[in-house]
Structures are given as C-alpha cells and as structure tokens.
C-alpha positions in Angstrom: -32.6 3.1 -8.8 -29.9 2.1 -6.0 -31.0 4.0 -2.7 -28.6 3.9 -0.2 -29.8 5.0 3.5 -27.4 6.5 6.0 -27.3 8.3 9.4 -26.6 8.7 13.0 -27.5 5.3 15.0 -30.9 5.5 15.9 -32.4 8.3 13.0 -34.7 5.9 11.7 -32.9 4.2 8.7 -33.9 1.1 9.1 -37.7 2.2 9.4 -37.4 4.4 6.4 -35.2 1.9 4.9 -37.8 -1.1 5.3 -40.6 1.2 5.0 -40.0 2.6 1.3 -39.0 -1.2 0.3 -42.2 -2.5 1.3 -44.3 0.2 -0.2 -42.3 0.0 -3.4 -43.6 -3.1 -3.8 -46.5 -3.5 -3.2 -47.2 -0.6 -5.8 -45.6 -3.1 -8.3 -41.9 -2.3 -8.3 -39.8 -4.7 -8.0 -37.4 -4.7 -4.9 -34.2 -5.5 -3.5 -33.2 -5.0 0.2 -29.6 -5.4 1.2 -28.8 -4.7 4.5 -25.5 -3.2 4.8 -25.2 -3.2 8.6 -23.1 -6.1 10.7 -25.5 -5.7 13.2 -28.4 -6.5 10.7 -32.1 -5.5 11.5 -34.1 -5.0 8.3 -35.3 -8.3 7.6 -37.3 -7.8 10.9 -38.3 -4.5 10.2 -39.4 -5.7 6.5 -41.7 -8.5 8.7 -39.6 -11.3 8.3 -40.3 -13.9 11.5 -36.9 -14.5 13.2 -36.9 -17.9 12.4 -36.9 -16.6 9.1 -34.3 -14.2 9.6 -32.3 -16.8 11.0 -31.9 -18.3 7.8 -30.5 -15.6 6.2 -27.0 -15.8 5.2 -24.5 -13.4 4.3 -23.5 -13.4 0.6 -20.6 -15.4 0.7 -17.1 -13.9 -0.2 -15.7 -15.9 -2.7 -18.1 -14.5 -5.1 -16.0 -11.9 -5.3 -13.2 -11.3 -7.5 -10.3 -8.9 -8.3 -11.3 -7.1 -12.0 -11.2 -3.9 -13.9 -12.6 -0.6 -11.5 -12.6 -2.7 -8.4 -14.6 -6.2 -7.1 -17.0 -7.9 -8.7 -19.4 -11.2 -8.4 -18.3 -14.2 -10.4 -21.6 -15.0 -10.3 -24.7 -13.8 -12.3 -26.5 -11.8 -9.8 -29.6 -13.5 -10.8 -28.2 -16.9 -9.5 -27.1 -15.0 -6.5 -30.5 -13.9 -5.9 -32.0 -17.1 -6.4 -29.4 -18.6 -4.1 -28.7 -16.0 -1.4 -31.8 -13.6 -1.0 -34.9 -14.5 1.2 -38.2 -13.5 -0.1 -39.6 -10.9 2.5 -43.7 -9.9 2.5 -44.3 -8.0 -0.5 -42.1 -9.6 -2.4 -39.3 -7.4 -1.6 -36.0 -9.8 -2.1 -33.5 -9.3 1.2 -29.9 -9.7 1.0 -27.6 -9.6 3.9 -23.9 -8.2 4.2 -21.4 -10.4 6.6 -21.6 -10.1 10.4 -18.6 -10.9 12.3 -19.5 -14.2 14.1 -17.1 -14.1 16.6 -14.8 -11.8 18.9 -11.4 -10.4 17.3 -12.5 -11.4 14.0 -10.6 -8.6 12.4 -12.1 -6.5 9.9 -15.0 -6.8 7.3 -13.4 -5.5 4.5 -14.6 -8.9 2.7 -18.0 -8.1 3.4 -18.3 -4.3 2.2 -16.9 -5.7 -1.5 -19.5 -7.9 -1.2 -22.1 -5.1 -0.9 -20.5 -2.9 -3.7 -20.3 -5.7 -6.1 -24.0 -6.2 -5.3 -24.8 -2.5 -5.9 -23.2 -2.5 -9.5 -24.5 -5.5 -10.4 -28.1 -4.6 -9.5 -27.6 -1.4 -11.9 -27.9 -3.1 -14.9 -31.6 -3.4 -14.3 -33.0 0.1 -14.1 -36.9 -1.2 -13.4 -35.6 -2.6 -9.8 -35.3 -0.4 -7.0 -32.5 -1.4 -4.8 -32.6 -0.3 -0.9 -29.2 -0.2 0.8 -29.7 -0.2 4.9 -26.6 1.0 6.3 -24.5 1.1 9.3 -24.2 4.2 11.3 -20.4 4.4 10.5 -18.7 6.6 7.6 -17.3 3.3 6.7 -19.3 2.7 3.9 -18.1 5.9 2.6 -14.1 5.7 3.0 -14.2 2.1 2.1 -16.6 3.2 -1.5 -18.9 0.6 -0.3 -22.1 2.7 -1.9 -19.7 4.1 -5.0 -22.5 2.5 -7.3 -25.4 4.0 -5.6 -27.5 6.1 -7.6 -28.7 8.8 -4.6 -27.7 8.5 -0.9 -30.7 9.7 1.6 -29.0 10.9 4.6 -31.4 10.7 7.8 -31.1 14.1 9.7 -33.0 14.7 13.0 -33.8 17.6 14.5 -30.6 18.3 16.8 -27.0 19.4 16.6 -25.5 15.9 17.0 -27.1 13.9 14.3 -27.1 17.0 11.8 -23.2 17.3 12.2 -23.3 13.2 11.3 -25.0 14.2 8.1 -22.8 16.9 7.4 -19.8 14.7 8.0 -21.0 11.9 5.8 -22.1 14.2 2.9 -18.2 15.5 2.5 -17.5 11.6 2.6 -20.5 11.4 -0.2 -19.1 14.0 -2.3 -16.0 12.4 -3.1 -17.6 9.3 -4.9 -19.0 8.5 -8.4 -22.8 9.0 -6.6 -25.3 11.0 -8.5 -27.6 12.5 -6.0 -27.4 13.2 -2.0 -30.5 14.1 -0.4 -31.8 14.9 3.1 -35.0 13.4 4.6 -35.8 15.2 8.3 -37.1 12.7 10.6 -39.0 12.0 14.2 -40.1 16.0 13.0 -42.4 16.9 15.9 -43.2 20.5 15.1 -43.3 23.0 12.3 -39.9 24.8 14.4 -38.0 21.2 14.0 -38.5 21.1 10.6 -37.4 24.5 9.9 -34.1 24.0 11.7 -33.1 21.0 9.4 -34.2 23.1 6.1 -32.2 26.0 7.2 -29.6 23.5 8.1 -29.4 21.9 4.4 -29.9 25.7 3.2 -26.7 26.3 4.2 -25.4 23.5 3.3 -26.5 23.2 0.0 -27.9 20.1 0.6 -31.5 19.0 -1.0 -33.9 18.3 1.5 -36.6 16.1 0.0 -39.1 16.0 2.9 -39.8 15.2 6.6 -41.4 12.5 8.2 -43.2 13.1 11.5 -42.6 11.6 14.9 -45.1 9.1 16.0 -45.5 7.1 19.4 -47.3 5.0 17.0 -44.0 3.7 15.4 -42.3 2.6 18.5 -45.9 0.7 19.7 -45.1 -1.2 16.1 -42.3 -1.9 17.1 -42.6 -3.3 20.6 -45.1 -5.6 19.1 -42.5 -6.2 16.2 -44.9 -5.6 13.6 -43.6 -3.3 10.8 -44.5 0.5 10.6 -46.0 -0.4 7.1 -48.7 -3.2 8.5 -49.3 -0.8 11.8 -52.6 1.3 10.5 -52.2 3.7 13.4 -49.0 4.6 12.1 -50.5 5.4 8.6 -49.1 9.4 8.5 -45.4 8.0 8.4 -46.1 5.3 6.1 -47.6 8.1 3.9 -44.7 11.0 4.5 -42.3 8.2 3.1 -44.5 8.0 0.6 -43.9 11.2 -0.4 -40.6 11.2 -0.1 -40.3 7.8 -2.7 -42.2 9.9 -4.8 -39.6 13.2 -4.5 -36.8 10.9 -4.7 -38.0 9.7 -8.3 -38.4 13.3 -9.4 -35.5 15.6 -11.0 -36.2 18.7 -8.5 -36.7 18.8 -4.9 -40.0 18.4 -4.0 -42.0 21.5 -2.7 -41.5 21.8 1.2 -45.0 23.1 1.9 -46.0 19.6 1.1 -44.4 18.5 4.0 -46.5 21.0 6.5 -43.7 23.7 6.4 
C-alpha cells in the first residue's frame, strides 16, 4: 500500500507518519519512507542520528524522464533504493524529496516528479508499504505529486482551522486517480474533541478511521529527540496508531467506539 500523510503544519504528520513506518516494520512488513517535505524531518523522527540524516540525499533529478501518463525513473527503483535510500532502525528504507539549497532557487517542480515517479514505481510491489510524509501545502495535490497513492490520511485536529485545511485538501484529493481518503483525529484530549471531528467528517462524508490521543509524553520524546515509537511512556499513541494501521488495511471504517467514542 502507498500511504500518503497530509495536514495543517504542526497536526502530527510526521509523528504518525514515522510512527506507522516503524511499527510496520518491526511487525515484518517491509517499508519505505519518503519524505515529501523540503523542509525534511522524518528521518529524525524515524531515529536516524543527524549525522546520519546528513547523509541523506535527495533522489536526484535526472532520473526522471518525460514518458507515457507523466514522469518516470530511468532507473529500476531497486537500484535507486540501493543507491539513494538510507536504512533507518527497523529496517524501514528512507528516501528524501529535494530541498531548495539556497535562496531564490525558484521552484521544485523537479523534485515533486521525483516523488510521483517514486510512488508509481513502488506500486509494483504490493507486499511493501510505502509512507509518504508530506508538506503542509496543497501542492502536492495541484501539482498530482501523490496521484499514485493508494489512500491519503488527512491529519485533522480538533479546531476550526486545521479542519477547514482537511476539507480544502480533500476537494484537491478528489480530483485524482487516489483510491481511498481517510481522516485520522489527532492530539484528541477528550471524548467532546473527538466528537467534533466525527461530526465534522459526517458531514463531510469523509471516513474517519480513528483518533489518536494527546500526550505530554510525545513532546518529552521529542525534546530528547528520541522517537514516539522507542518512548515507553508514550505507549497509548504508539498503540492508537496502531489501530489505525490496522483500519487503514481493512475495506470498512473501523468501529469508532474502539477509539473511546
């Protein structure tokens, strides 16, 4: 499955993102991380050292070619693995989308082909789950940079702003070959915040999959910059996205009394 993660800034994408990767994995699937953002954070979050992260270059542009539908890699993407991805704890492979490395660089319209190219590729195995981080911008959306996702997980929180993001980003969603948008409610702190994002998606029609609570114990993981998955006191949030990996592989919403409702 190809999983791509979007939101307002600050929802928790990258948490969720790095989070489901690493549990993925260590359950036996086998895992790909990109992350999609310029200003990129998950190979920290997936407990990469930064002298690690440092080494982590973009997947360069002249793999990509003009062809049939769109861009594509020249390149096997098993080479490009091999060549481009760093191997984060858990085995979970990381790839990284191009940052602009200096000012008035123009745009990275280079670097979202890059990530599309990747996403179709990675289809052909069905086995591998495939995590897409995203930027909090609808550019990913206009520019069809997640067109070969399988399910987009929009990251609603419990107040006006970020659910108008989702709502925003789910008529971008709709207009693209993507098979399945779903909802995940996060930082929930009460039964009364989760209910405001289900009757939020309820009249939306969008499919809420789950909530994950808020927890002081996931910004205490990461002051020490230790990911939420390796942070035992942060073990109820490791275990709602749990739940919601397990939802997302199913072919109805999950029931929402699971979540605490």
């Amino acid at each position: 499955m190809r999983l791509a993660v979007a939101g307002k800034g600050g929802a928790g994408k990258t948490t969720i993102s790095s989070t489901l990767a690493r549990s993925a994995a260590r359950s036996g699937t086998r895992v790909v991380a990109i992350d999609a953002d310029a200003n990129p954070n998950l190979g920290t979050a997936l407990g990469l050292p930064p002298s690690e992260t440092a080494r982590l270059g973009p997947v360069p542009t002249s793999l990509i070619s003009r062809r049939q539908g769109g861009a594509g890699l020249t390149e096997d993407i098993g080479d490009v693995l091999d060549r481009y991805s760093l191997m984060a704890p858990d085995g979970v492979r990381l790839l990284a989308m191009g940052a602009p490395a200096h000012a008035d660089d123009g745009c990275l319209c280079s670097a979202h082909a890059v990530v599309a190219s990747l996403l179709e590729d990675l289809g052909a195995d069905e086995d591998r789950l495939v995590v897409v981080d995203m930027e909090a911008s609808p550019e990913h959306f206009s520019r069809g940079t997640v067109r070969h996702a399988d399910t987009v997980c929009l990251v609603a929180e419990p107040y006006y702003r970020s659910l108008e993001t989702i709502r925003r980003m789910a008529t971008l969603v709709a207009e693209l070959p993507v098979g399945r948008v779903v909802v995940v409610a996060n930082k929930v702190r009460s039964a009364g915040d989760h209910e405001a994002i289900a009757e939020f998606c309820d009249r939306q029609a969008f499919e809420l999959v789950g909530g994950i609570p808020w927890s002081d114990e996931v910004v205490a993981a990461d002051r020490q910059g230790i990911p939420v998955v390796d942070w035992p006191a942060a073990a109820p949030v490791v275990e709602a996205v749990g739940r919601v990996a397990a939802a997302l592989g199913q072919t109805t919403p999950m029931d929402l009394d699971a979540f605490g409702r």
